[in-house]
C-alpha positions as CSV (number, residue, x, y, z in Angstrom):
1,X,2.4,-23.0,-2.0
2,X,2.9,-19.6,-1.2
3,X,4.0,-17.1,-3.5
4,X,7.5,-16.1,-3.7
5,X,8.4,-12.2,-4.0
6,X,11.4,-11.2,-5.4
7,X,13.4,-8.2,-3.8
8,X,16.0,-5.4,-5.3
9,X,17.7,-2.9,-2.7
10,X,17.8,0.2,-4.5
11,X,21.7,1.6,-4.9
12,X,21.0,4.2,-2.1
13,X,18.9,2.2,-0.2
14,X,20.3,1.2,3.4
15,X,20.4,-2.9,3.5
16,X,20.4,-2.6,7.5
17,X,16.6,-1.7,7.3
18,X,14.6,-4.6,7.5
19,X,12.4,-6.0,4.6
20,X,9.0,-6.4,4.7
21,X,7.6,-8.8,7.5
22,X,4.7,-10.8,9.0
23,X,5.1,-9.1,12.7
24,X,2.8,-12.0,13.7
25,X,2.0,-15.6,13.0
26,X,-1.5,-14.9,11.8
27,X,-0.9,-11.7,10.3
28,X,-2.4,-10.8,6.5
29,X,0.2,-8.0,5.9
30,X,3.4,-7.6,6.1
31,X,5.0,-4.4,7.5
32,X,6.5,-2.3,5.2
33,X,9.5,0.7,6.3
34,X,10.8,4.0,5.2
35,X,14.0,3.7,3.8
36,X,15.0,7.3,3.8
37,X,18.0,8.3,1.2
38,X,21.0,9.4,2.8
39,X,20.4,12.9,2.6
40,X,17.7,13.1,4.6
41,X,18.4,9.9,6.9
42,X,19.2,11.7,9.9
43,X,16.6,14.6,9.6
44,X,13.5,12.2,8.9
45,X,10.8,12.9,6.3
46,X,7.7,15.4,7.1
47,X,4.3,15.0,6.1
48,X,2.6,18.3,6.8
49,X,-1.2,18.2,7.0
50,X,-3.2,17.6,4.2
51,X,0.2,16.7,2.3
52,X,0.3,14.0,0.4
53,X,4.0,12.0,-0.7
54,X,5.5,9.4,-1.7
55,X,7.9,7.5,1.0
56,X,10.8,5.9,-0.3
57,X,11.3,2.1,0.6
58,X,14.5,1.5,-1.2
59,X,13.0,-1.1,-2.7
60,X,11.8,-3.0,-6.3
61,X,10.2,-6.3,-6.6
62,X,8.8,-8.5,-8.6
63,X,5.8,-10.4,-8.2
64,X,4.6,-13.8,-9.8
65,X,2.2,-13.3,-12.3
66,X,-1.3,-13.5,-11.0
67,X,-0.8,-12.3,-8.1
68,X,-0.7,-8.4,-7.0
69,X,0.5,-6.4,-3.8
70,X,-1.9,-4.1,-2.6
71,X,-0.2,-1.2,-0.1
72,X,-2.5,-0.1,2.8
73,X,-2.8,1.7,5.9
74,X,-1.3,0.7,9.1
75,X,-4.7,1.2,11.6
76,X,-1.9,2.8,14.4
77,X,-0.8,5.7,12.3
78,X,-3.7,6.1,10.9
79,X,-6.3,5.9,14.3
80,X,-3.4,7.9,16.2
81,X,-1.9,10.0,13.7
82,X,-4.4,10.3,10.4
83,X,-1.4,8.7,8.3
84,X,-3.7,7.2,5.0
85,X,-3.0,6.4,1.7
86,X,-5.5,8.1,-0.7
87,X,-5.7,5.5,-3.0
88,X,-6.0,2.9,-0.6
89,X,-5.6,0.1,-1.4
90,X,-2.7,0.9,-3.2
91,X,-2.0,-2.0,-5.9
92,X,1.6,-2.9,-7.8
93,X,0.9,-5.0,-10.4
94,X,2.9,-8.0,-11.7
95,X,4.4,-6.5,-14.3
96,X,5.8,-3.2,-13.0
97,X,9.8,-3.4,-11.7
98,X,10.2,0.4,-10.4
99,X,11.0,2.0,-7.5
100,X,8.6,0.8,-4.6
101,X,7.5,4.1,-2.9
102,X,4.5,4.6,-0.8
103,X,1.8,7.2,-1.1
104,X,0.6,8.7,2.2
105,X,-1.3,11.2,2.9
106,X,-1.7,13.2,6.7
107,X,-5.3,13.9,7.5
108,X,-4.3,14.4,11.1
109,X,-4.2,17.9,13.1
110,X,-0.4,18.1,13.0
111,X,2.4,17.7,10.8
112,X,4.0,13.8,11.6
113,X,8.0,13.4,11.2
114,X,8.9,9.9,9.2
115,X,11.9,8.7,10.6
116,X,14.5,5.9,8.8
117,X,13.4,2.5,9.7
118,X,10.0,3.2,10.5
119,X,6.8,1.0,9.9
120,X,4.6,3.3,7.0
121,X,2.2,0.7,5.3
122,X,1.5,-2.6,5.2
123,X,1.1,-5.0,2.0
124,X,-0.6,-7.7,1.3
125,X,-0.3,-10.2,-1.8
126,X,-3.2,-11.2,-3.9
127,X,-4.1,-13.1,-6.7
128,X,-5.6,-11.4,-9.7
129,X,-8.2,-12.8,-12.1
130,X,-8.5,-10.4,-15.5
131,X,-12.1,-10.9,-16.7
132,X,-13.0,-10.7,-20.1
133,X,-16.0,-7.8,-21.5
134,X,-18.7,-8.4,-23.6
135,X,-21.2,-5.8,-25.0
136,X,-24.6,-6.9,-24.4
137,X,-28.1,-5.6,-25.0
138,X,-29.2,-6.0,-21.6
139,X,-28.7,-7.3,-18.7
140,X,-30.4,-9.5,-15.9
141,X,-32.8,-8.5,-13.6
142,X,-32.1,-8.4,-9.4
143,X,-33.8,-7.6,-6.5
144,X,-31.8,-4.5,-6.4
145,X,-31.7,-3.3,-9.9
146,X,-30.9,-0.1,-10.0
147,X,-30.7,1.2,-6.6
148,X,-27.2,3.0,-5.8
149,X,-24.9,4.5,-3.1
150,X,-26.9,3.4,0.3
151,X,-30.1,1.3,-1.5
152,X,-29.9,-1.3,0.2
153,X,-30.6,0.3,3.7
154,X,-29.2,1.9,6.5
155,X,-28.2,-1.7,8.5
């Protein structure tokens, strides 16, 4: 059974904007908007190069414990725009119940205008496993051991 996510509009928040959705049948993420407060509805929201800022989604949710929402790019802003998240993924876990904003950053040549309603991010739900961690005097050997960054070859 798929997990169920429970949404909040925010008081501000315009309920006409859609909530996230699966634009297709096989897709993994589900489209998230900009839900712009009304005083700057009509004007948009500017991401200058190099800025980074949180867009407003007007929205709080919770989500079932063991399961998180990771926040990522969508690959058209991004590939024509340079719209990224620099944390990406971006993860909400279970427990938090604020505002759900969404961090983007412009590494693109020009400034890129946000307007109300429009597609920023996409999220996708996850389950979680929290591991436990034990102090040990060593650990096993690999084939790798200790090689780093690039170790393993260039292909």
């Amino acid at each position: 059974m798929s997990p169920v996510i429970r949404v909040l509009w925010e008081d501000w928040a315009d309920r006409d904007i859609p909530l996230p959705a699966y634009e297709t049948h096989g897709a993994a993420g589900a489209d998230i908007r900009a839900n712009l407060p009304p005083e700057i509805r009509e004007g948009g929201f500017l991401l200058r190069r190099m800025e980074r800022r949180i867009v407003p989604t007007g929205l709080r949710v919770e989500i079932p414990h063991g399961f998180e929402m990771q926040i990522r790019p969508r690959s058209g802003l991004a590939l024509k725009h340079g719209i990224s998240l620099p944390n990406t993924p971006g993860t909400i876990d279970s427990d938090y119940r604020g505002p759900l904003g969404v961090l983007l950053i412009n590494y693109g040549a020009d400034d890129f205008l946000f307007h109300h309603g429009d597609r920023i991010a996409q999220m996708i739900i996850a389950p979680v496993l929290q591991a436990g961690f034990e102090v040990v005097e060593t650990l096993s050997d690999t084939a790798r051991g200790h090689g780093g960054f690039g170790s393993t070859g260039r292909r």
